[in-house]
C-alpha positions in Angstrom: 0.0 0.0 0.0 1.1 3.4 -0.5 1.1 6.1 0.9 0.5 9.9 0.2 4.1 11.0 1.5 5.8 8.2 -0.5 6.5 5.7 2.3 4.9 2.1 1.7 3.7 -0.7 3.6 4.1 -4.1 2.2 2.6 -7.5 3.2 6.0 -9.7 3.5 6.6 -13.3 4.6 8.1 -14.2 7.8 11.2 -15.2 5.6 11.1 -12.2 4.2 10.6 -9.9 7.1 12.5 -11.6 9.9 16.0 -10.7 8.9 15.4 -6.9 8.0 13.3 -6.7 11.8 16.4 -8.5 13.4 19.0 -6.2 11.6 17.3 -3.2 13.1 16.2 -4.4 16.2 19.0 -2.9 18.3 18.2 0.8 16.5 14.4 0.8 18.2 14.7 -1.7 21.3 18.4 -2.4 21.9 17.6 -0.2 25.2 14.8 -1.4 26.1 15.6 -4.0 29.7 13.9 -6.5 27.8 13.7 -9.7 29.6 14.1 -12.7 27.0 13.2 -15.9 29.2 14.0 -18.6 26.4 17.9 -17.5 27.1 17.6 -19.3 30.0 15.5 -21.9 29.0 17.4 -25.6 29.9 17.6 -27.8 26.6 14.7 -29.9 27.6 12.2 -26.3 28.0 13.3 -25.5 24.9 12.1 -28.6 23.3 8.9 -28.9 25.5 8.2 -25.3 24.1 9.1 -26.4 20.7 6.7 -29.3 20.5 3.8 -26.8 22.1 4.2 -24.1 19.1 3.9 -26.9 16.6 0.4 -28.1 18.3 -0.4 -24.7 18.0 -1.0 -25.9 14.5 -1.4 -23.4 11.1 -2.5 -19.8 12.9 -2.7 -16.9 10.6 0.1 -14.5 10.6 0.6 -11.3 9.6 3.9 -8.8 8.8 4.2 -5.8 7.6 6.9 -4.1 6.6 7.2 -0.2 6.1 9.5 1.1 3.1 10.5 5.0 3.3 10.5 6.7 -0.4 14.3 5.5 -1.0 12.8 1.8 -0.2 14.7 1.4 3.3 13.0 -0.8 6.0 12.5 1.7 8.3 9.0 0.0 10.3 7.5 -2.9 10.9 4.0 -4.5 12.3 4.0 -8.2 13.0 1.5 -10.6 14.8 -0.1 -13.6 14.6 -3.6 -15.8 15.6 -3.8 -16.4 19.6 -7.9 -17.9 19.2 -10.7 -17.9 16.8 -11.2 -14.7 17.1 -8.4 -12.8 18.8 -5.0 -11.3 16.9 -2.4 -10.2 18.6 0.5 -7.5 17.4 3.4 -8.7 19.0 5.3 -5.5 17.7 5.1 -2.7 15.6 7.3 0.1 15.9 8.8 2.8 13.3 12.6 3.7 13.3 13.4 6.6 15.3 14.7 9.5 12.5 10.8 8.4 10.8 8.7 9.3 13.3 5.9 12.0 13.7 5.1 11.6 10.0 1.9 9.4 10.7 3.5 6.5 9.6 2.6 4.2 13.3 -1.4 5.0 12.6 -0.8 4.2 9.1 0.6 0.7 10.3 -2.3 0.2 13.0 -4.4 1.0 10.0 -3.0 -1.9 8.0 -3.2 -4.3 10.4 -6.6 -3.5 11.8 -7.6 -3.3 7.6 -6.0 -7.0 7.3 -7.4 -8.6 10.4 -10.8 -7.4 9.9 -10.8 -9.0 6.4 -9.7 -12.2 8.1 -13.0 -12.1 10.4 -11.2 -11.2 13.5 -13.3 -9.7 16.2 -10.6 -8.6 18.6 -6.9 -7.2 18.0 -4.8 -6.3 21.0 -1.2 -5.3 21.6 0.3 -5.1 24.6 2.8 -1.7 25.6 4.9 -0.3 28.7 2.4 2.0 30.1 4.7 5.1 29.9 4.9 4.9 26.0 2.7 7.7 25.1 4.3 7.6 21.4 2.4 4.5 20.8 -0.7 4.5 23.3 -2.3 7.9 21.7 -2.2 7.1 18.3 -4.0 3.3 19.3 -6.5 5.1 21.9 -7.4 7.6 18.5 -7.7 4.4 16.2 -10.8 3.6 18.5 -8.1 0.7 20.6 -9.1 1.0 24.8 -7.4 -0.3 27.6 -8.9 -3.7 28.1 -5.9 -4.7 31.7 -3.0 -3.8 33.1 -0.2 -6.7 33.6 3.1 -7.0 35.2 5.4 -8.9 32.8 8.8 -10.3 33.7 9.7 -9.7 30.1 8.7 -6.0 29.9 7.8 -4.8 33.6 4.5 -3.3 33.5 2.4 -3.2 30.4 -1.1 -2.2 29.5 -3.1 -4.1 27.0 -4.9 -2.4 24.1 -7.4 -3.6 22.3 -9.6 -3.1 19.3 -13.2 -4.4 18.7 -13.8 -5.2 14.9 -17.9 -5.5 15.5 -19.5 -2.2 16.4 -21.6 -3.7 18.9 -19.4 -5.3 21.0 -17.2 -1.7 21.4 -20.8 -0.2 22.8 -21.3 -3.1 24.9 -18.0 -2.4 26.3 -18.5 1.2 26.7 -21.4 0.5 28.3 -19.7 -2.3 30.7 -17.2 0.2 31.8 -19.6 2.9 32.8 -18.9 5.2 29.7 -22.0 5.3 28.4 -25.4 4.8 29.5 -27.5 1.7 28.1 -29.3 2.9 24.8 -32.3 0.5 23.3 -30.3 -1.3 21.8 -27.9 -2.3 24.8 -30.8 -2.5 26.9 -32.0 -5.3 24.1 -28.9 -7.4 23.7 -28.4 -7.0 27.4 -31.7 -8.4 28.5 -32.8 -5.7 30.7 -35.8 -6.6 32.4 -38.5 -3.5 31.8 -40.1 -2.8 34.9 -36.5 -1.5 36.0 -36.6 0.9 33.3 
């Protein structure tokens, strides 16, 4: 897909977008205090966890890649399946010297594009709750704070998550005391009338 200020974002295979996201890695998290368990994972966990990912079975995957004008890899998205009807964006991020163009929404955009063709009804990423950069732009692409959890890989992260079916996003709004019940939640809800 392209975009108005000449940047793209491409749908790319895991073999195709695993080696550019590792050669940049250090450039957007190499600071990070990332806690990466499977280091320290004896031979026989490693297996274990080997022979659980491939009774995971074929889940649908998804990675994007984000070209600047001069075609550099200079962002990413990727994520994959977790249920029937859950995706979740284990990263996205955009390079550092790229940023403030729009180019992080435009990603989101993509992704939640993609996954709603798919038929997912829920996407959700999951970010350190001090990262404003990426927690705005969700929150304005109609994502809400669904938990808070404390990670030994990342400390403490909030989840974000986005609601393909238009009805489910009112039911929550109505769940967390945003909004009063309309007819329609009142409907779906059951609410008995002689408390109305």
């Amino acid at each position: 897909m392209k975009l108005d200020n000449g940047y793209s974002i491409k749908t790319m295979t895991a073999k195709e977008f695993f080696p550019l996201f590792g050669k940049n890695y250090d450039a957007i998290f190499g600071n990070d205090h990332t806690f990466f368990p499977d280091s320290y994972f004896s031979v026989r966990e490693n297996e274990k966890i080997q022979l659980l990912k491939e009774r995971m079975g074929n889940l649908y995957t998804l990675h994007l890649g984000l070209f600047s004008p001069k075609n550099e890899f200079v962002g990413f998205s990727f994520g994959s399946q977790e249920n029937e009807e859950t995706f979740y964006m284990m990263a996205s991020a955009v390079m550092p010297e790229h940023r403030q163009l729009g180019l992080y929404s435009a990603l989101v955009k993509e992704v939640i594009k993609h996954c709603s063709e798919e038929g997912f009804q829920k996407i959700y990423g999951t970010h350190c709750a001090t990262n404003n950069a990426v927690l705005i732009p969700k929150l304005r692409l109609g994502f809400i704070f669904s938990k808070v959890e404390l990670s030994d890989m990342f400390g403490t992260i909030l989840h974000l998550q986005y609601y393909t079916n238009p009805l489910r996003r009112k039911v929550l709004d109505y769940r967390s005391g945003l909004k009063v019940p309309d007819s329609e939640i009142k409907s779906v809800m059951k609410f008995d009338p002689k408390f109305l």
